[in-house]
KOLTIDREN-579263 format. One record per atom (N, C-alpha, C, O): x, y, z; atom name. Coordinates in steps of 0.2 Angstrom, whole numbers, plus 5000, padded with zeros to 4 digits. Example, Ala and Ser with C-alpha at 12.3 -4.5 7.8 and 13.67 -1.06 7.14 Angstrom:
2
     u     v     w  atom
  5066  4972  5039     N
  5062  4978  5039    CA
  5066  4984  5039     C
  5071  4983  5042     O
  5064  4989  5035     N
  5068  4995  5036    CA
  5064  5000  5039     C
  5067  5006  5040     O
# end
This chain:
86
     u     v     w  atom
  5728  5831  4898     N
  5729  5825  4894    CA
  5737  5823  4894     C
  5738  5818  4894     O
  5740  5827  4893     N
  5748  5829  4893    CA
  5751  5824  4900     C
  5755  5820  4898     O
  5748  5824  4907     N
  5751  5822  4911    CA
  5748  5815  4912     C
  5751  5811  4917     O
  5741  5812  4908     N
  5740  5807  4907    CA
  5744  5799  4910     C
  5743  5794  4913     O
  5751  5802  4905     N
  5754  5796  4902    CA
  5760  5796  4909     C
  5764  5791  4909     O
  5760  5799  4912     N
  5762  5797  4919    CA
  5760  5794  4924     C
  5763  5792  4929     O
  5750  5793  4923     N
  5745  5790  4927    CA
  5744  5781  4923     C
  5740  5777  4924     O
  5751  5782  4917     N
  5746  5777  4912    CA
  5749  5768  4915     C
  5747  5762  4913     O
  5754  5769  4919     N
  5756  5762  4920    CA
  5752  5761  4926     C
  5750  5755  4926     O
  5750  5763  4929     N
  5746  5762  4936    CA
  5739  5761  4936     C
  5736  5758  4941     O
  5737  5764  4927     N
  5728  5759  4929    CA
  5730  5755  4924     C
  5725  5752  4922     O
  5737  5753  4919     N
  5736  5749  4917    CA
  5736  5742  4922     C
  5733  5737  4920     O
  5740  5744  4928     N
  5740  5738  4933    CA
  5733  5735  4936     C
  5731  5729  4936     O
  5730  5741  4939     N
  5724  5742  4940    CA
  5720  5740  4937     C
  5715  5737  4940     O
  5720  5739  4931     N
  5713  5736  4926    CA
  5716  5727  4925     C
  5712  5722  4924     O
  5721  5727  4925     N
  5723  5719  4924    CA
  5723  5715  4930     C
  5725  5709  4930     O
  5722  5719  4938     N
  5721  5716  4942    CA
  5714  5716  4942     C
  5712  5712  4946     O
  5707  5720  4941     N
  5700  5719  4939    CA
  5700  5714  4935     C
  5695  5711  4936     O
  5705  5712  4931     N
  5704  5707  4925    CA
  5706  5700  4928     C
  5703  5695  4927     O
  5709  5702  4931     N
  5711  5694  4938    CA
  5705  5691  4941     C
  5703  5685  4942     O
  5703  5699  4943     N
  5699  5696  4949    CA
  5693  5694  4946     C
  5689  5690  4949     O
  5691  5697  4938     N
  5684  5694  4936    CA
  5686  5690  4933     C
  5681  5688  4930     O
  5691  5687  4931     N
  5693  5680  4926    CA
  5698  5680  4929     C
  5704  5683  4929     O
  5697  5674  4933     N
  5703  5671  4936    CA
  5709  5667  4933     C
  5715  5668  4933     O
  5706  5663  4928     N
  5711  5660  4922    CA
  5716  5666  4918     C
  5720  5664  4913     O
  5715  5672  4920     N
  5722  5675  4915    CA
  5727  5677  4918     C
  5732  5681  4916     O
  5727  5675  4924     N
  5734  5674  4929    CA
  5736  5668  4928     C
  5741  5666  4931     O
  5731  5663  4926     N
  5735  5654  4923    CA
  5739  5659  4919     C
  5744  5661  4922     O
  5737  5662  4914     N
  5740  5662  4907    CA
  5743  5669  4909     C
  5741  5672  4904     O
  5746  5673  4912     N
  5751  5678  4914    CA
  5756  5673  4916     C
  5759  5671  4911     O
  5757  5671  4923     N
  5760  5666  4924    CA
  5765  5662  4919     C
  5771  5662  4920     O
  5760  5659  4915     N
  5764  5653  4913    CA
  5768  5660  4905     C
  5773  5657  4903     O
  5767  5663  4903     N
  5765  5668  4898    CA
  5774  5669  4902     C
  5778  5671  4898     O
  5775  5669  4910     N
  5781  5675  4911    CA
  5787  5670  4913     C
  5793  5671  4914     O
  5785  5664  4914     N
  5789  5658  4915    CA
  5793  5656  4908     C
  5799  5655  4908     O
  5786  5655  4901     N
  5791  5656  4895    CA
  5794  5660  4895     C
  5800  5657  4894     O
  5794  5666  4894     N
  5798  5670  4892    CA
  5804  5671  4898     C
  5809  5675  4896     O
  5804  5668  4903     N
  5811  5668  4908    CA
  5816  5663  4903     C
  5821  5663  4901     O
  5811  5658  4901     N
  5816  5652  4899    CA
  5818  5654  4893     C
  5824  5654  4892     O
  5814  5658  4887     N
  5817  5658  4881    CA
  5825  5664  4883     C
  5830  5663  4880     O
  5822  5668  4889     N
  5830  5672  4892    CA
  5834  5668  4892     C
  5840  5668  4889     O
  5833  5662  4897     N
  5838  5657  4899    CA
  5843  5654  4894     C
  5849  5654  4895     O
  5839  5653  4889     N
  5842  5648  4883    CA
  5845  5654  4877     C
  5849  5652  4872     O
  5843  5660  4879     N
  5845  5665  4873    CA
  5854  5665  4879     C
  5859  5663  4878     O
  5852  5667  4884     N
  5858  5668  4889    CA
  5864  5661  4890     C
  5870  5662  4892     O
  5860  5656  4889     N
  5866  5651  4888    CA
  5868  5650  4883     C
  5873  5646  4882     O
  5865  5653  4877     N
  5868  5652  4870    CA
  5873  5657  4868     C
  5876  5656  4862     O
  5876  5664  4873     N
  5878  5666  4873    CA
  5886  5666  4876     C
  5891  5668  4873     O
  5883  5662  4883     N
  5888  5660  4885    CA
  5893  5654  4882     C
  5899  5654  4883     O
  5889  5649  4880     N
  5893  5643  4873    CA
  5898  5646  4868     C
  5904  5645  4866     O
  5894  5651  4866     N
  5899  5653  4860    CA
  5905  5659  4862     C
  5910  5660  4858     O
  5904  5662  4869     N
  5909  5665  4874    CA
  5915  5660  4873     C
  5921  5660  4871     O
  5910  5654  4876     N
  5917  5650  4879    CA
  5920  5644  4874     C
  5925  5641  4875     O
  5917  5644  4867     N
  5920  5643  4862    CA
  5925  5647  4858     C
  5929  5644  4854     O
  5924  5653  4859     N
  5928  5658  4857    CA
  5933  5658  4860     C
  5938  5658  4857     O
  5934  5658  4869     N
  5940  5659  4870    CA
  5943  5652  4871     C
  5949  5654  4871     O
  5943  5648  4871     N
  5946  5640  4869    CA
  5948  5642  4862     C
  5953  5638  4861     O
  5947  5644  4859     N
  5951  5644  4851    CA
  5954  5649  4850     C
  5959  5648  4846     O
  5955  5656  4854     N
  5958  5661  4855    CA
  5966  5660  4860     C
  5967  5663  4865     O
  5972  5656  4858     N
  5976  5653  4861    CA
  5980  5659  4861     C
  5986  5657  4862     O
  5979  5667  4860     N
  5986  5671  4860    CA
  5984  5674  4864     C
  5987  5680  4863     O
  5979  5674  4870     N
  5981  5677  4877    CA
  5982  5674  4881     C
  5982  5677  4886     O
  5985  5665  4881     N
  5984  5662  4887    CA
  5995  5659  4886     C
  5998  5656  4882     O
  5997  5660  4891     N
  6003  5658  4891    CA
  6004  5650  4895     C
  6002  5648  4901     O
  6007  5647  4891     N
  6008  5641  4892    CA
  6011  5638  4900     C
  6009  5633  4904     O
  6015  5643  4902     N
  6019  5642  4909    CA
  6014  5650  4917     C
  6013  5656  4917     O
  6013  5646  4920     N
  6013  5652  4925    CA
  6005  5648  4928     C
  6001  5643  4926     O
  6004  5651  4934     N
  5996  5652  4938    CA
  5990  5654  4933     C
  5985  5651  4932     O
  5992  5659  4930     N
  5985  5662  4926    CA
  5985  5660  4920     C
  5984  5664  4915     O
  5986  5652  4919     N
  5984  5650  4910    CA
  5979  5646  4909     C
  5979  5641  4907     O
  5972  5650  4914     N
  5965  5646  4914    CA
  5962  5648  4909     C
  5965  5650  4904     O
  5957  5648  4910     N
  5950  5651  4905    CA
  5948  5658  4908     C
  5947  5663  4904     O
  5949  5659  4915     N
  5948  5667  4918    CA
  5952  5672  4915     C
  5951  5678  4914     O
  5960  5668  4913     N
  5964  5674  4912    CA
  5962  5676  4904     C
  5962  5682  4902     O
  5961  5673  4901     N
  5959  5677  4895    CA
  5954  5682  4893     C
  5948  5682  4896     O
  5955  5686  4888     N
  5951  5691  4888    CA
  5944  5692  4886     C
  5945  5690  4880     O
  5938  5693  4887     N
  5931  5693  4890    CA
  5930  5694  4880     C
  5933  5698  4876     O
  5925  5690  4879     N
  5924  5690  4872    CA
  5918  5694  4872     C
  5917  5697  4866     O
  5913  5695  4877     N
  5907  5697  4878    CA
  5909  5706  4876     C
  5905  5709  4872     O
  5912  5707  4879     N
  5914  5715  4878    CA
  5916  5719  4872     C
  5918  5725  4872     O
  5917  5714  4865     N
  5920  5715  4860    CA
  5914  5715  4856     C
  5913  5718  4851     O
  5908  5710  4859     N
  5902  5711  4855    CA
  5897  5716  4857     C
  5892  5717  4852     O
  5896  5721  4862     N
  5894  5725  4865    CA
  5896  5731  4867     C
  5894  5735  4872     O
  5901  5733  4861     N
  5904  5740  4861    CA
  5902  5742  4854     C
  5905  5746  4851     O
  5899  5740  4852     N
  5893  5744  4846    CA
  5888  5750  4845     C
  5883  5750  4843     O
  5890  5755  4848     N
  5887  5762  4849    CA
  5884  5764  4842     C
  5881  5769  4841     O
# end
């Protein structure tokens, strides 16, 4: 029983494609079930990036006035400041 749980994602595949093949409607609803959830990613991931890039538009003490690099690339990545939380 111990080695089980390494056979265990394999009939779980196995039994949801028997589940396919004798009810075809729950791949409508896999389907649409993996499209939502792309999109709620999408919209979690552009809200993300909104307040990235409102952040550095207000952060004006890394960007110098004169020179090539006083875009939006040269300043410093906000994303990395929220993601170093160990």
């Amino acid at each position: 029983m111990a080695n089980l749980r390494f056979y265990f994602p394999g009939i779980t595949l196995i039994l949801i494609a028997i589940a396919i093949i004798a009810v075809p409607e729950i791949l409508v609803a896999f389907v649409a079930a993996a499209i939502i959830l792309a999109g709620i990613a999408l919209l979690y991931m552009g809200h993300i990036a909104r307040k990235s890039e409102i952040e550095m538009r207000d952060s004006e003490e890394w960007v110098h006035g004169d020179g090539f690099f006083d875009g939006w690339f040269a300043r410093a990545p906000v994303y990395r400041r929220r993601h170093r939380r160990f």
